[in-house]
TORKOL-4160 file (C-alpha; in steps of 0.2 Angstrom, whole numbers, padded with zeros to 4 digits, m for minus):
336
<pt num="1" X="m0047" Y="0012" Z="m0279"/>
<pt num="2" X="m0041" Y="m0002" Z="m0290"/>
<pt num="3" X="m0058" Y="m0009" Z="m0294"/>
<pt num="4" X="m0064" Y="0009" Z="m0301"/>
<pt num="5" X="m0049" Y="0007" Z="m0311"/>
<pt num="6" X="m0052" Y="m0010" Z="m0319"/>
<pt num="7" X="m0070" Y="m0005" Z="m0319"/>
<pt num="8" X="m0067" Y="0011" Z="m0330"/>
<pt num="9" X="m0055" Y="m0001" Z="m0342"/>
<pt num="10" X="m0068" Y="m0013" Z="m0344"/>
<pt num="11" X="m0080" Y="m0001" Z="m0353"/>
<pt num="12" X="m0072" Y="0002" Z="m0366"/>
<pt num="13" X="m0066" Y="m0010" Z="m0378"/>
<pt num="14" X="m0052" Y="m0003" Z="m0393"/>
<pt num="15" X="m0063" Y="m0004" Z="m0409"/>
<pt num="16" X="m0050" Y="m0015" Z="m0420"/>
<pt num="17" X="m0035" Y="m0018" Z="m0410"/>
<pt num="18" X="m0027" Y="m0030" Z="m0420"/>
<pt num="19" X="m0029" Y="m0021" Z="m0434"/>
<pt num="20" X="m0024" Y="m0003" Z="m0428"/>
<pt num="21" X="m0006" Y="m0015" Z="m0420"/>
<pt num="22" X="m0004" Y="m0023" Z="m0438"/>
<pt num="23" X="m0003" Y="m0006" Z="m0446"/>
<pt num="24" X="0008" Y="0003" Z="m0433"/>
<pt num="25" X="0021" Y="m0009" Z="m0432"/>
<pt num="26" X="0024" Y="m0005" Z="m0415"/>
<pt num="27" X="0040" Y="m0017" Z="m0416"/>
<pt num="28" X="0051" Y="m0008" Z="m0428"/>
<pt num="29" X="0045" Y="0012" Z="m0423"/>
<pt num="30" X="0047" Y="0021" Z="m0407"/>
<pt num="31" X="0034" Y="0035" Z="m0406"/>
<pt num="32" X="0016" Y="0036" Z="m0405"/>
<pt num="33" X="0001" Y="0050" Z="m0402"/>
<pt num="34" X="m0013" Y="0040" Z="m0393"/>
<pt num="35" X="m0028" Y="0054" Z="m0398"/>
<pt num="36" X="m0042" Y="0044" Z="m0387"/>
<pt num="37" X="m0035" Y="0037" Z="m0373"/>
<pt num="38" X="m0051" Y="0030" Z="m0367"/>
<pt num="39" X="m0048" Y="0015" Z="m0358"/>
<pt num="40" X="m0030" Y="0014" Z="m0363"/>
<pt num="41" X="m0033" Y="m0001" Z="m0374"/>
<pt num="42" X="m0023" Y="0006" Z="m0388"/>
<pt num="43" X="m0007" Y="0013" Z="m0377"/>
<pt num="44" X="m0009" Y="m0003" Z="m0367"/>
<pt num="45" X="m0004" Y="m0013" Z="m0381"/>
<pt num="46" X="0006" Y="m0003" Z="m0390"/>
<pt num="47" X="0019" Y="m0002" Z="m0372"/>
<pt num="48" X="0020" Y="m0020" Z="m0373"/>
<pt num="49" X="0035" Y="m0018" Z="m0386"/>
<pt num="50" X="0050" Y="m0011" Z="m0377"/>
<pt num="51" X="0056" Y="0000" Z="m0390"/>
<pt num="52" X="0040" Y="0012" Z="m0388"/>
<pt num="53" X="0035" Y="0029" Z="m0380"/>
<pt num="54" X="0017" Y="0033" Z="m0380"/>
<pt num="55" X="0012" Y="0051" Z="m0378"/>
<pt num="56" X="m0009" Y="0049" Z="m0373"/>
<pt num="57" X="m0023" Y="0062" Z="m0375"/>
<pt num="58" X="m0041" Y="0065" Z="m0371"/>
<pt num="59" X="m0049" Y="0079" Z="m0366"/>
<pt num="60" X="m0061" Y="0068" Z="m0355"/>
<pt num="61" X="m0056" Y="0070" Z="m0336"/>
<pt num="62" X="m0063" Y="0053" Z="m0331"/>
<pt num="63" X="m0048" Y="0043" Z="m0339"/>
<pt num="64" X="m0036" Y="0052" Z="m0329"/>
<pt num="65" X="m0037" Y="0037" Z="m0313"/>
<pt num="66" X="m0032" Y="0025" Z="m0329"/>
<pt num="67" X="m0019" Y="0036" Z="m0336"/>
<pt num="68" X="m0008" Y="0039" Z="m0321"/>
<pt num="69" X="m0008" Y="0020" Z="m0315"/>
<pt num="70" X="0002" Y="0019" Z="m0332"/>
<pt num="71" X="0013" Y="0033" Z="m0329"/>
<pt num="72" X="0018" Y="0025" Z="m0315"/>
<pt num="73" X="0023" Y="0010" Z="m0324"/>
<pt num="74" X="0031" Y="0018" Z="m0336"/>
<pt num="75" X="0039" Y="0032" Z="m0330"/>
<pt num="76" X="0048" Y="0036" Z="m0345"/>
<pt num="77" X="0037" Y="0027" Z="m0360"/>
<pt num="78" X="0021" Y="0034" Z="m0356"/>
<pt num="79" X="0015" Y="0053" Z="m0354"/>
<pt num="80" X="m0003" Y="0060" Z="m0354"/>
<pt num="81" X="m0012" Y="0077" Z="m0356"/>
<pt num="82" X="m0028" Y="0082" Z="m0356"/>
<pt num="83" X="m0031" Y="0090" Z="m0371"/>
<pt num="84" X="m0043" Y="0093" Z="m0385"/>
<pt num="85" X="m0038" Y="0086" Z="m0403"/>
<pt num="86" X="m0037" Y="0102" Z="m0409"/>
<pt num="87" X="m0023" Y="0108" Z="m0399"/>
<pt num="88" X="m0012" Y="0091" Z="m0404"/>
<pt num="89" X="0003" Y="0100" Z="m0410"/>
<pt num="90" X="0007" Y="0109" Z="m0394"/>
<pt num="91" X="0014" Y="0093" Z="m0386"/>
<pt num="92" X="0023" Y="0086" Z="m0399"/>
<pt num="93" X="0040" Y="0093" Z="m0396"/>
<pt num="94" X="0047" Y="0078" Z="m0410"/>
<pt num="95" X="0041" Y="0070" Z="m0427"/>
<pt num="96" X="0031" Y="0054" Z="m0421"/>
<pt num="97" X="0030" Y="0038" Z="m0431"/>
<pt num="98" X="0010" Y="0036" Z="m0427"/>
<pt num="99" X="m0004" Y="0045" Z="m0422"/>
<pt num="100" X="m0020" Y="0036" Z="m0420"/>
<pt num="101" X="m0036" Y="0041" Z="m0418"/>
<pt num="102" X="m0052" Y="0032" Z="m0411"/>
<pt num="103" X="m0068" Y="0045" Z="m0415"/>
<pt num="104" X="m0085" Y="0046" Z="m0407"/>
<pt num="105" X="m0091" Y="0043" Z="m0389"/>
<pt num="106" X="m0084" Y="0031" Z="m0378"/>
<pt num="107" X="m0092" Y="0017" Z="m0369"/>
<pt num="108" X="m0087" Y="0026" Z="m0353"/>
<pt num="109" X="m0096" Y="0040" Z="m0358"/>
<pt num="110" X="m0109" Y="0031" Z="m0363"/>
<pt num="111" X="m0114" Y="0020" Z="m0350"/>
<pt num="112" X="m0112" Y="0033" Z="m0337"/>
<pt num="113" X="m0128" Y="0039" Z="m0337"/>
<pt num="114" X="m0126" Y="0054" Z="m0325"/>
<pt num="115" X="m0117" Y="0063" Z="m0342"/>
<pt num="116" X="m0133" Y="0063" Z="m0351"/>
<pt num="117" X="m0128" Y="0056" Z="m0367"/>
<pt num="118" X="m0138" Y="0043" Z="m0368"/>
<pt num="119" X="m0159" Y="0045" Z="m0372"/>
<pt num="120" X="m0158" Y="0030" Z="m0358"/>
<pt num="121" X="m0154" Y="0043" Z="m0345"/>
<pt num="122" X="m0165" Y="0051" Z="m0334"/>
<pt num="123" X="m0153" Y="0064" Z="m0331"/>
<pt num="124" X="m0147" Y="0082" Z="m0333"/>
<pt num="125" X="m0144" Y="0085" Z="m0350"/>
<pt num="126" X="m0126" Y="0087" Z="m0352"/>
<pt num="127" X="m0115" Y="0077" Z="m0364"/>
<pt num="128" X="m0099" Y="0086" Z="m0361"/>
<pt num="129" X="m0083" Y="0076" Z="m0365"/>
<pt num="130" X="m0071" Y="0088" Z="m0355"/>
<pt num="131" X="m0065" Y="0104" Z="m0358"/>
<pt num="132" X="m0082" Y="0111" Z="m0363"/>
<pt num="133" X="m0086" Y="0128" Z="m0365"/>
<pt num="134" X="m0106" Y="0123" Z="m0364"/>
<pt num="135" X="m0119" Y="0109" Z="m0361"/>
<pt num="136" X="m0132" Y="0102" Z="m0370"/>
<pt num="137" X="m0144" Y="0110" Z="m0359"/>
<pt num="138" X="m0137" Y="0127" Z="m0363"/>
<pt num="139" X="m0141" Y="0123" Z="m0381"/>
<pt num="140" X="m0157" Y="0117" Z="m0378"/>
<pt num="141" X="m0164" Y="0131" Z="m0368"/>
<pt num="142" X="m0152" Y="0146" Z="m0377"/>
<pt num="143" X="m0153" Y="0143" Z="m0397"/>
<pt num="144" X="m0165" Y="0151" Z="m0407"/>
<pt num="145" X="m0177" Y="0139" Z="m0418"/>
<pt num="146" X="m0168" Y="0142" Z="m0434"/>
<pt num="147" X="m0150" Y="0137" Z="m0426"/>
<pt num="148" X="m0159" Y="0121" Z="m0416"/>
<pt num="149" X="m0166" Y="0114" Z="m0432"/>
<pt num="150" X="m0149" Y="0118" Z="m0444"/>
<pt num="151" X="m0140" Y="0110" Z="m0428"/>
<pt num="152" X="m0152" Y="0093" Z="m0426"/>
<pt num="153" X="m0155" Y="0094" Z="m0448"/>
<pt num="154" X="m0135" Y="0094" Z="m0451"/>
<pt num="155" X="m0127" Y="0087" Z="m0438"/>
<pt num="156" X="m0140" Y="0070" Z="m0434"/>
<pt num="157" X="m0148" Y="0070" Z="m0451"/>
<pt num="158" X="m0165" Y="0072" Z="m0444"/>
<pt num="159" X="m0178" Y="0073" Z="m0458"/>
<pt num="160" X="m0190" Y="0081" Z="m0444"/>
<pt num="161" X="m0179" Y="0090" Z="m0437"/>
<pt num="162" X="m0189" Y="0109" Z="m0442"/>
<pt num="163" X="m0204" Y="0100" Z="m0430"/>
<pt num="164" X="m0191" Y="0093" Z="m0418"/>
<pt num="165" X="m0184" Y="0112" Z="m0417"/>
<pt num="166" X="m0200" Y="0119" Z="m0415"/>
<pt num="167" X="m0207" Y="0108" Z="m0400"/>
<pt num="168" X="m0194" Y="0110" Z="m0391"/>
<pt num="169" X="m0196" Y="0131" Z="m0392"/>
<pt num="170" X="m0215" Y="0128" Z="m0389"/>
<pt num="171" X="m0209" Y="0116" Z="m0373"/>
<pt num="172" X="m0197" Y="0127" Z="m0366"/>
<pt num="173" X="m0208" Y="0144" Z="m0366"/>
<pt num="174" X="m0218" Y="0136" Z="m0354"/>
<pt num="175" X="m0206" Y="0126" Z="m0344"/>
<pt num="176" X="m0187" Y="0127" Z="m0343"/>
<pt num="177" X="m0180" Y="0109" Z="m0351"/>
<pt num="178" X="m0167" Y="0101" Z="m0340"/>
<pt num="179" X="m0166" Y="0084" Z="m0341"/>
<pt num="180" X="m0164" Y="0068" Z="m0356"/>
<pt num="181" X="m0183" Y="0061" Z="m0351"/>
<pt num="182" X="m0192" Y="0079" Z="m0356"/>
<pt num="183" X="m0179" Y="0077" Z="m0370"/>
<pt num="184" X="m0186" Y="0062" Z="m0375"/>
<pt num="185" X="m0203" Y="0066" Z="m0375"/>
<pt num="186" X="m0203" Y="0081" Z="m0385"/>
<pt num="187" X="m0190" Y="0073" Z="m0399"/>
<pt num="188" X="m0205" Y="0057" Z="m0399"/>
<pt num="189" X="m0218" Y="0069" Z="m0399"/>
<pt num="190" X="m0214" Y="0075" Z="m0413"/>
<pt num="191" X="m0209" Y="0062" Z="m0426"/>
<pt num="192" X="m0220" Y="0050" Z="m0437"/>
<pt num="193" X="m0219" Y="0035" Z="m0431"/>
<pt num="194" X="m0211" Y="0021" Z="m0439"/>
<pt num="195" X="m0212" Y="0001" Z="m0435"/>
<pt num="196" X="m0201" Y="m0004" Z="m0446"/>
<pt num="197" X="m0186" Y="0005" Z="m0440"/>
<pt num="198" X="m0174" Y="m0005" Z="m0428"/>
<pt num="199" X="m0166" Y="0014" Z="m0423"/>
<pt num="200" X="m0172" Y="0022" Z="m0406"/>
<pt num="201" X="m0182" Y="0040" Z="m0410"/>
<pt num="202" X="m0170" Y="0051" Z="m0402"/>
<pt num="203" X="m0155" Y="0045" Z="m0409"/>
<pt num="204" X="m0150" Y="0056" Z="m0422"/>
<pt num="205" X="m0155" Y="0073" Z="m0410"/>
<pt num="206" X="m0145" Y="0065" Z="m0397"/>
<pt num="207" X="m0130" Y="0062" Z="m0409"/>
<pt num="208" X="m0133" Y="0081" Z="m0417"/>
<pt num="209" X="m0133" Y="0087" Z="m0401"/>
<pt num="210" X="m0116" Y="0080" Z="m0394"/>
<pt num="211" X="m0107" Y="0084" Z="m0410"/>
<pt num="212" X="m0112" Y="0103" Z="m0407"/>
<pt num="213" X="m0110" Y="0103" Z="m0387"/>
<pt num="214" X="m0092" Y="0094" Z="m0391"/>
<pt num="215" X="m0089" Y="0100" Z="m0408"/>
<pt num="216" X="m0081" Y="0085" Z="m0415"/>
<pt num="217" X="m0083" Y="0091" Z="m0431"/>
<pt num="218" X="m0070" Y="0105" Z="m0430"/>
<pt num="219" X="m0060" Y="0095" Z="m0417"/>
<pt num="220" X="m0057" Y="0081" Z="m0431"/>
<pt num="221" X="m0053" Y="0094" Z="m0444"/>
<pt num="222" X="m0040" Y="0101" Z="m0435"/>
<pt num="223" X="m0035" Y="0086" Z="m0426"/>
<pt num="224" X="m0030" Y="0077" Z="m0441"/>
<pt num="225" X="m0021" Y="0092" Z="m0449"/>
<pt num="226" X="m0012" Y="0095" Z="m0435"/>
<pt num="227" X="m0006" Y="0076" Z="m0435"/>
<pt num="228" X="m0001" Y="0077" Z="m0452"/>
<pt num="229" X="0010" Y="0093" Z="m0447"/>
<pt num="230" X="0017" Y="0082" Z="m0434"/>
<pt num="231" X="0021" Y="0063" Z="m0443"/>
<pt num="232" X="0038" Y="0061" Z="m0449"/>
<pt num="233" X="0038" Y="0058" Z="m0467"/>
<pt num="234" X="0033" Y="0038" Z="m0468"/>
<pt num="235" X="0024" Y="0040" Z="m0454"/>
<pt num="236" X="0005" Y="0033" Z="m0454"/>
<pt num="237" X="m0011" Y="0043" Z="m0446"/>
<pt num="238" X="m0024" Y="0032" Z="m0443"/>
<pt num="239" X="m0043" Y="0035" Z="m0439"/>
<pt num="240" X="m0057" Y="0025" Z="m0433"/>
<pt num="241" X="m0074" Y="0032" Z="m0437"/>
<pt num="242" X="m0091" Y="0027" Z="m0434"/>
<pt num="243" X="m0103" Y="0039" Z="m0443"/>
<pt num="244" X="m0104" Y="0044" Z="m0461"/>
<pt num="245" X="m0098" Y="0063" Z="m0458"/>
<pt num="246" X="m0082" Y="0056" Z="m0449"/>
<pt num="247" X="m0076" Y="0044" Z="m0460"/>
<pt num="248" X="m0083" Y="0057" Z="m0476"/>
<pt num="249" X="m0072" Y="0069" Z="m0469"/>
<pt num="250" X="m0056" Y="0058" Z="m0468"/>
<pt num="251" X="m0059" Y="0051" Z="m0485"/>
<pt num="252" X="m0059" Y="0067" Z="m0492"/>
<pt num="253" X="m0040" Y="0071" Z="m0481"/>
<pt num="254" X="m0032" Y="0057" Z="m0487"/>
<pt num="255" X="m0038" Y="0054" Z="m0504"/>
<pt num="256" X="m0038" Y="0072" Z="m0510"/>
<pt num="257" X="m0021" Y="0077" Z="m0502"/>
<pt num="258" X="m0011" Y="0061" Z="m0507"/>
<pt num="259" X="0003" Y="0058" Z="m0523"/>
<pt num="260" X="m0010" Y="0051" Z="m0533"/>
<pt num="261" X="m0024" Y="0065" Z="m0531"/>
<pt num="262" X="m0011" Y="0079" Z="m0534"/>
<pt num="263" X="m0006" Y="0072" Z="m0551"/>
<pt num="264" X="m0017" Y="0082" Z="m0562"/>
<pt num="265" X="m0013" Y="0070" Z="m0576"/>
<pt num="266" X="m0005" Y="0054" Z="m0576"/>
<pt num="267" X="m0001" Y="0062" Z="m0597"/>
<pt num="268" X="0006" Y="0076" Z="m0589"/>
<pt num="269" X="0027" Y="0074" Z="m0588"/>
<pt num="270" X="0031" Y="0070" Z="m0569"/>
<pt num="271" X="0046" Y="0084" Z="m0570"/>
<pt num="272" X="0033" Y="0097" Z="m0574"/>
<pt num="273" X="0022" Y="0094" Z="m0559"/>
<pt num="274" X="0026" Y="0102" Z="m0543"/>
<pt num="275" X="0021" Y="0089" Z="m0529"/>
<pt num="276" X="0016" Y="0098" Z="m0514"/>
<pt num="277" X="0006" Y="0081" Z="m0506"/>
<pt num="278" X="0004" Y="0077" Z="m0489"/>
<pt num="279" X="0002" Y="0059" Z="m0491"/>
<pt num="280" X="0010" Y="0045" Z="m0500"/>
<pt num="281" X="0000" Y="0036" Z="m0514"/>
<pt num="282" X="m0017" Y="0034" Z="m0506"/>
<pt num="283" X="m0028" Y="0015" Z="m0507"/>
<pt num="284" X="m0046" Y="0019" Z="m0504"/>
<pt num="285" X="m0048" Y="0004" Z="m0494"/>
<pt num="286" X="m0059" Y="0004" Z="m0481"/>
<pt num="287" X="m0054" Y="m0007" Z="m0464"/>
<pt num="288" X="m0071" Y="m0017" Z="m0454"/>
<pt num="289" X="m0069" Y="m0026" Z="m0438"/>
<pt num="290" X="m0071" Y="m0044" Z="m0439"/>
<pt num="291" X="m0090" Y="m0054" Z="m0437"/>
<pt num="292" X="m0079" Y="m0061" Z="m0420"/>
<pt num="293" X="m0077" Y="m0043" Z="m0414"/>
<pt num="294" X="m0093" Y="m0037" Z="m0419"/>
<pt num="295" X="m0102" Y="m0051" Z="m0410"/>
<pt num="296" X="m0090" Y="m0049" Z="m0394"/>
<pt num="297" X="m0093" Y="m0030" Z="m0395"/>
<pt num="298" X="m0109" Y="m0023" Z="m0405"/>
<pt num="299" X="m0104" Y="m0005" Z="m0404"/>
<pt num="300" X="m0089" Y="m0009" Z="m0418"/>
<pt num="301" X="m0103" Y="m0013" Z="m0429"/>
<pt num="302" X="m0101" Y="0004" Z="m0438"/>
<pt num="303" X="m0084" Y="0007" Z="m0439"/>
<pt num="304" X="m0071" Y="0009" Z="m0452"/>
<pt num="305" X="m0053" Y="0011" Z="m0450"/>
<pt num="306" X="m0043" Y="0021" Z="m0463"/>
<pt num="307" X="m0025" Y="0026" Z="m0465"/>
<pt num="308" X="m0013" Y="0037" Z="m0475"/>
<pt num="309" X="0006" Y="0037" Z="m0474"/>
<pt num="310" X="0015" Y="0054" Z="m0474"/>
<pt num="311" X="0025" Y="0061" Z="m0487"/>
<pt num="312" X="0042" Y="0067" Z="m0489"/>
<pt num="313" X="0036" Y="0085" Z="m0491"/>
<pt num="314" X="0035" Y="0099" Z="m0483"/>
<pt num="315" X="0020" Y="0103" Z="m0473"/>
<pt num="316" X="0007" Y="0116" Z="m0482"/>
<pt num="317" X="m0010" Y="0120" Z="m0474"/>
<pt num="318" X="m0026" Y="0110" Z="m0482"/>
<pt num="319" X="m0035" Y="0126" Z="m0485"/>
<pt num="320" X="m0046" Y="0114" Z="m0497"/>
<pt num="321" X="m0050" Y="0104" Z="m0481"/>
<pt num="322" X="m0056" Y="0117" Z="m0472"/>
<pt num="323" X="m0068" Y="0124" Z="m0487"/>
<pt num="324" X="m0075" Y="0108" Z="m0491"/>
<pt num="325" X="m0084" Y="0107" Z="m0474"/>
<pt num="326" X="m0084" Y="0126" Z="m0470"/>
<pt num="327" X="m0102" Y="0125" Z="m0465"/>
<pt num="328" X="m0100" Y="0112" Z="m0454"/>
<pt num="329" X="m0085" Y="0122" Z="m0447"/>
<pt num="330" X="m0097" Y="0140" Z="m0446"/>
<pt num="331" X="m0113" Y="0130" Z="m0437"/>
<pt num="332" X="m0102" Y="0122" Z="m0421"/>
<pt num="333" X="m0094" Y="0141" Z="m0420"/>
<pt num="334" X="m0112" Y="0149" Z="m0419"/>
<pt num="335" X="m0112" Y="0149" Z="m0401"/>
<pt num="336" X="m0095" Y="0157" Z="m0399"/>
């Protein structure tokens, strides 16, 4: 029992640690939202300073071995629930000082291979991360070409994705497709070939795929509203993302719904303007792990941390949030 659990806390390495630790101040604040338990890397390190409770999420049934070998340690420090990011609000009873979030798939995910994430598997296709209402096999064999090639075009921008889309009808007509190797097949099949490229074929269908089958999109969206909702006022939300949809998406949270965005005119007398921003005045600086950390671990290579401090203001709804990136919102609900 205790060498599944160090073996499960071994694949995954927190992307940043340091730098997620520096910015939370973990010393002077007492409340914490870990939104991507994992491995427990971030709640770990965060419990090593006595005046902090950690409330964990993840909506990924695997961690839960890991999770409750730390609620035995700290009884009253540390609680989990499984739970999607979307439904954040309905365990925090409290304002919290910090929620953080760590995006994407996990290397426990990853490198299991049974879950079909990976186009190294010769598995089912699945690629559920818990608390899934459908697989990626479903989606495979159920959606219609249209919705296949919007799904693999948007999601995994996949130049080829209207021939991608349209192999895998033609495949699956004859023969029902149930497993990552006919994946792979049909996705390199269908796809010019190009030396030059250092990125595997299937990628960017496997990555379109998983969004949709998880919908991260929508999940991230509302996950990071609902932490704003739930951050005292100075409190910080913190995201690690590691694909340009992610990190576009935060960017556009934080900058757009900060002090300094919601001044229309710095000309325009300050007495006149009704603030109604979520965030504090917000620095477009982007956060990169280290050449150390990316040599020691090569899957931080694409990730960027951000962070934005809450305001003193009462919460209002980001209806803006939610229009920018409505069509990403109205593609993962096409199955619904």
């Amino acid at each position: 029992m205790n060498n599944h659990i160090s073996s499960l806390e071994t694949f995954h390495l927190p992307v940043m640690l340091n730098e997620v630790i520096k910015l939370s101040s973990p010393s002077s604040k007492k409340k914490f939202i870990d939104c991507t338990f994992g491995g427990g890397g971030y709640s770990k390190e965060i419990l090593k300073f006595p005046n902090t409770f950690v409330q964990a999420i993840d909506r990924d049934d695997k961690v839960l071995i890991i999770a409750k070998k730390l609620e035995k340690k700290f009884q009253e420090r540390f609680k989990f629930t499984q739970i999607k990011f979307s439904q954040l609000a309905t365990i925090a009873k409290d304002c919290v000082d910090t929620v953080i979030f760590d995006l994407g798939l996990s290397s426990i995910q990853l490198d299991d291979l049974d879950r079909g994430f990976s186009f190294k598997s010769r598995k089912k296709l699945n690629m559920t991360m818990g608390l899934n209402d459908l697989t990626a096999l479903e989606v495979i064999n159920n959606l219609s070409e249209k919705d296949l090639k919007s799904v693999i075009k948007i999601l995994g921008d996949e130049k080829e994705a209207n021939k991608i889309a349209k192999n895998i009808i033609k495949h699956r007509n004859i023969k029902k497709i149930t497993n990552t190797v006919d994946l792979v097949r049909i996705i390199e099949k269908s796809k010019k070939k190009n030396y030059s490229s250092k990125i595997n074929p299937s990628t960017k269908t496997f990555q379109a795929l998983r969004i949709f089958v998880n919908k991260e999109i929508t999940e991230l969206i509302y996950g990071i509203i609902n932490a704003t909702k739930i951050l005292k006022p100075g409190g910080k939300i913190l995201v690690v993302s590691f694909h340009s949809l992610e990190d576009r998406i935060v960017k556009y949270f934080f900058t757009n719904f900060s002090k300094n965005k919601s001044r229309p005119s710095r000309y325009f007398p300050e007495k006149e303007i009704k603030d109604s921003s979520l965030f504090d005045e917000y620095k477009n600086n982007v956060i990169r792990p280290s050449k150390k950390e990316i040599e020691q671990n090569n899957r931080s290579r694409s990730a960027k941390l951000r962070f934005a401090v809450r305001s003193k203001n009462k919460f209002s709804f980001p209806e803006g949030l939610i229009e920018k990136f409505k069509k990403y919102l109205v593609l993962e609900s096409i199955n619904d």
